[in-house]
C-alpha positions in Angstrom: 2.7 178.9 -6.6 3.5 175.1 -6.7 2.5 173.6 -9.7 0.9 170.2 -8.1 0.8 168.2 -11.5 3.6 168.9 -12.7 4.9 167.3 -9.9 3.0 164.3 -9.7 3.5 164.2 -13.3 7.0 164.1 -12.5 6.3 161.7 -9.6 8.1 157.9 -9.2 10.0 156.2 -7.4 13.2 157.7 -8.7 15.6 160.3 -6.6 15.3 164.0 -8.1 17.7 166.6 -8.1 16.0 169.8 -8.1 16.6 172.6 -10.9 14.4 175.6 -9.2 12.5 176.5 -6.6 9.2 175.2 -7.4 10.4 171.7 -7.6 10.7 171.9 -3.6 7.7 170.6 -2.4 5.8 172.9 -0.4 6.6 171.5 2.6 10.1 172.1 3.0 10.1 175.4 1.1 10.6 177.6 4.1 13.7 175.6 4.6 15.4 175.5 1.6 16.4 178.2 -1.2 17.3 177.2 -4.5 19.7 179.3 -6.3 22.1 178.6 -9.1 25.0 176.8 -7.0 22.2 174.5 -5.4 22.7 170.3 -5.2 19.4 169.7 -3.6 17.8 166.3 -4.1 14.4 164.8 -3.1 13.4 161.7 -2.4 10.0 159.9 -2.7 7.1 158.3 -0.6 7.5 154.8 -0.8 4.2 154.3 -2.6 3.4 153.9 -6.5 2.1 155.9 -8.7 -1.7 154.5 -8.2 -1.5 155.4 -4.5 -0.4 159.0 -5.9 -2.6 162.0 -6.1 -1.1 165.9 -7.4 -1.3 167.6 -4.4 -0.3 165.2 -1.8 3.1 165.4 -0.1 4.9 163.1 -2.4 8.2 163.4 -1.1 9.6 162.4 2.3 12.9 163.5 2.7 15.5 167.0 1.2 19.5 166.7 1.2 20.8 169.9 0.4 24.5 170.1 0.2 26.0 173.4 1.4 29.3 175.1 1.2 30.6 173.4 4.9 27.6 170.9 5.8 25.0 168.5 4.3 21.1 169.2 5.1 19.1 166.7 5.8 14.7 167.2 6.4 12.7 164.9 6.6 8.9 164.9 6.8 6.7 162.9 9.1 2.9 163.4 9.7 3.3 167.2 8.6 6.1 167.9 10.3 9.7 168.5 9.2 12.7 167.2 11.0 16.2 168.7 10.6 19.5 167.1 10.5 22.8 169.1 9.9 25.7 167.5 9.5 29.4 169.3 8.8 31.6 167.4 6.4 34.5 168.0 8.8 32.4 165.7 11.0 31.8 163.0 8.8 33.0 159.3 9.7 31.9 156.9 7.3 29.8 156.8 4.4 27.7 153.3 3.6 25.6 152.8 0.4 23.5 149.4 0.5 22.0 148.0 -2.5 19.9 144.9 -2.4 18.0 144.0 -5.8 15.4 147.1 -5.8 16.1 148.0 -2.2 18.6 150.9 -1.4 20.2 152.2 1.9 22.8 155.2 2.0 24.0 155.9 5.7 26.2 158.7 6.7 27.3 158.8 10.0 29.0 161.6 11.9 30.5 161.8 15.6 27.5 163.5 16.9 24.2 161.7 14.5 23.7 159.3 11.8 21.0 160.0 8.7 19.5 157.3 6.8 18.0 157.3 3.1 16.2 155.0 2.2 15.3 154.5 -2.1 14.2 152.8 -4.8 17.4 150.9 -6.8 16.6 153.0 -9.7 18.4 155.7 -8.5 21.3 153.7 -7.7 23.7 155.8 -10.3 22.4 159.2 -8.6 23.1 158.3 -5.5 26.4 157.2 -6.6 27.0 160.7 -7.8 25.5 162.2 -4.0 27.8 159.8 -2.0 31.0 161.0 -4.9 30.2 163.9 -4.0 29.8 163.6 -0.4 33.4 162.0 -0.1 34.9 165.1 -2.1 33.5 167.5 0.6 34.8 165.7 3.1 38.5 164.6 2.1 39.4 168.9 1.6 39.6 168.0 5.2 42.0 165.7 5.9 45.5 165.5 5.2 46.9 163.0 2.5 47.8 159.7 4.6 50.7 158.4 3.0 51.6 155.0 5.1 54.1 152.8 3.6 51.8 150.0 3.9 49.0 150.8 1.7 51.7 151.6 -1.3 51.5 148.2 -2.0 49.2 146.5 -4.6 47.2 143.2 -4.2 46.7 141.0 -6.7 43.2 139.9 -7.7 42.8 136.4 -7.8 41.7 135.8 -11.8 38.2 136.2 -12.7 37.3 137.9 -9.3 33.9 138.8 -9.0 34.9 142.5 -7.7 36.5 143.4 -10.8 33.7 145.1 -12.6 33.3 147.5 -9.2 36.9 148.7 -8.8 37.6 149.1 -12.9 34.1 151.4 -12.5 35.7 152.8 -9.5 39.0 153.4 -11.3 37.4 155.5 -13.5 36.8 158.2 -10.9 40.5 157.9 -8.9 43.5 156.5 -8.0 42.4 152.9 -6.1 45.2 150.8 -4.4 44.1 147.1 -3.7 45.1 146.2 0.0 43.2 143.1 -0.1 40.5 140.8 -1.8 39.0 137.3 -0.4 37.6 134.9 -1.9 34.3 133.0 -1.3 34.9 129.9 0.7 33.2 126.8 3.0 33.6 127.4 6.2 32.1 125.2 9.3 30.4 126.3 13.1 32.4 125.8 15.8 29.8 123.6 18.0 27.3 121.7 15.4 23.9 120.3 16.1 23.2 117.1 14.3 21.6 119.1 11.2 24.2 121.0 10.8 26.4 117.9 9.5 23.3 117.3 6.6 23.6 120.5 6.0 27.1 120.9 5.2 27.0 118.4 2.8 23.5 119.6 0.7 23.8 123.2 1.1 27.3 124.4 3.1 27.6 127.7 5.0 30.2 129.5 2.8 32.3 133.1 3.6 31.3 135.5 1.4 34.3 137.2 -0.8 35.1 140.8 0.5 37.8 143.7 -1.1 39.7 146.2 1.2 41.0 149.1 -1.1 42.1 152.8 -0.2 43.0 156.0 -2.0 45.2 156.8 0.3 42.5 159.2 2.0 39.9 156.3 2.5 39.6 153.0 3.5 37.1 151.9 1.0 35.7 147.8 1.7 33.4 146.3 -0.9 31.5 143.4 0.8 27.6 142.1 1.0 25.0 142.4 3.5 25.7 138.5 4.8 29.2 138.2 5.2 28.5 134.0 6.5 25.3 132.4 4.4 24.1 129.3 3.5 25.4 128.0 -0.6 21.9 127.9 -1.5 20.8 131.4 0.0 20.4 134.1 -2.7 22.4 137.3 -2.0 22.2 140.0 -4.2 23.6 142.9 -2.2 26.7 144.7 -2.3 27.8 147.4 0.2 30.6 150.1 -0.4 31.8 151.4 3.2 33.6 154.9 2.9 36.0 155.4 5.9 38.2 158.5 5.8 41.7 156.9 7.3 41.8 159.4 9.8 38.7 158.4 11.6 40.3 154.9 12.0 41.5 154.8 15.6 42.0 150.8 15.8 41.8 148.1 13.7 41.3 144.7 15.7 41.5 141.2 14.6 39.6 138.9 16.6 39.1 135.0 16.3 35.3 134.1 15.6 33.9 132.0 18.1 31.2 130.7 16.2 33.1 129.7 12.7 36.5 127.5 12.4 39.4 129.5 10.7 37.7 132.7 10.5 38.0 136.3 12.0 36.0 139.7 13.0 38.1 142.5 11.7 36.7 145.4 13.5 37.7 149.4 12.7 37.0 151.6 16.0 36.0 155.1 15.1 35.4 157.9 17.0 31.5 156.6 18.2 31.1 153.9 15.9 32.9 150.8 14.7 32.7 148.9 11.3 33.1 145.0 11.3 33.1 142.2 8.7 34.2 138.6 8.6 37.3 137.7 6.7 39.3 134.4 6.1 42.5 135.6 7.2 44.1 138.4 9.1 44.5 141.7 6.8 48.3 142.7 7.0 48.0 145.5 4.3 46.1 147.6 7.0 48.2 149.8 9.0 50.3 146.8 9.7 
């Protein structure tokens, strides 16, 4: 039997990985069955603790990994949802964190599942999307271009340091490429524009390409163009498995001066981001 308050005693707004089979919540326990080799995980209502009661349904959403696929249910209106999605299948892997705000997306050829969470559990879902991304690579072969041997040089004090020395930690990272923040200008201006370039510029916003060798890994924020004066606090890490990679296209932006769309073509999806200049360390 469910122990109700232990749960909401238990209750936040913090991702849980699950240690038995009472810490399911009831409503996905016909689904799910813990055992000993289990990484299950839940993931809260988006309400506080004062909107709480024991004995409400607390948690939204289950991911369950399993020996060849990922499990996904989610709950709506007292009704569960499945998603299943085979590693195999896997094409990228996003994790967005903005202040408290947290988004991991995992698309697939066929579907894409997206968790929303509280920031607070940024370091566990770092350990789901590690963890993901080992399940997935025992699938491809090692991709061993020449290209991708070499190593860029960060420019000094780059703001990105802190990320890949954290991600160096893990594995083998190779730096293809890092860009730095810089003003940038429209192509066709309206008359404010020209005030505000002066008080408050539209500025790129610096971006790092890195791979290890099985990935294409890219480090960037959600507003790639902003104004100076615009707070940003986000930074994404996009997870592409080289072999997914199909194309990699550099366009010329037609709404900024000196700046280009670099787009990766996947199988069903494509990943793009500004950058200053043309990035010659990829599959060039």
């Amino acid at each position: 039997m469910k122990n109700f308050k232990k749960e909401y005693d238990a209750f936040g707004p913090w991702i849980i990985k699950i240690k038995n089979q009472e810490e399911i919540p009831g409503l996905f326990d016909e689904y799910i069955k813990y055992d000993e080799t289990s990484h299950i995980y839940k993931v809260p209502r988006d309400i506080t603790r004062r909107e709480a009661r024991p004995g409400d349904q607390l948690y939204r959403s289950i991911i369950s990994f399993e020996e060849n696929q990922l499990i996904f249910l989610k709950s709506s209106n007292g009704l569960v949802t499945q998603q299943i999605i085979e590693y195999r299948n896997i094409e990228s892997i996003q994790n967005r964190v903005d202040l408290l705000n947290g988004t991991m997306i995992i698309q697939s050829k066929n579907e894409k599942v997206q968790i929303s969470y509280n920031a607070v559990s940024r370091d566990l879902v770092i350990e789901i999307v590690f963890k993901l991304r080992k399940n997935y690579i025992k699938y491809f072969d090692k991709f061993d271009h020449e290209t991708i041997k070499k190593d860029y040089t960060l420019p000094k004090n780059y703001f990105y340091k802190g990320i890949l020395s954290k991600l160096r930690n893990k594995e083998s990272i190779n730096v293809l490429d890092a860009q730095e923040t810089t003003k940038i200008f429209k192509e066709d201006k309206n008359w404010y524009d020209y005030f505000f370039d002066v008080y408050n510029p539209m500025i790129f916003q610096k971006i790092m390409f890195l791979t290890n060798h099985k990935e294409l890994i890219i480090i960037s924020r959600k507003d790639g163009i902003k104004r100076k004066r615009s707070a940003d606090y986000s930074h994404i890490h996009t997870y592409i498995p080289l072999i997914n990679i199909k194309d990699v296209i550099h366009s010329e932006s037609e709404k900024y001066e000196n700046l280009y769309i670099l787009s990766f073509q996947l199988n069903s999806n494509s990943h793009n981001f500004y950058v200053k200049r043309v990035v010659k360390n990829i599959f060039s």
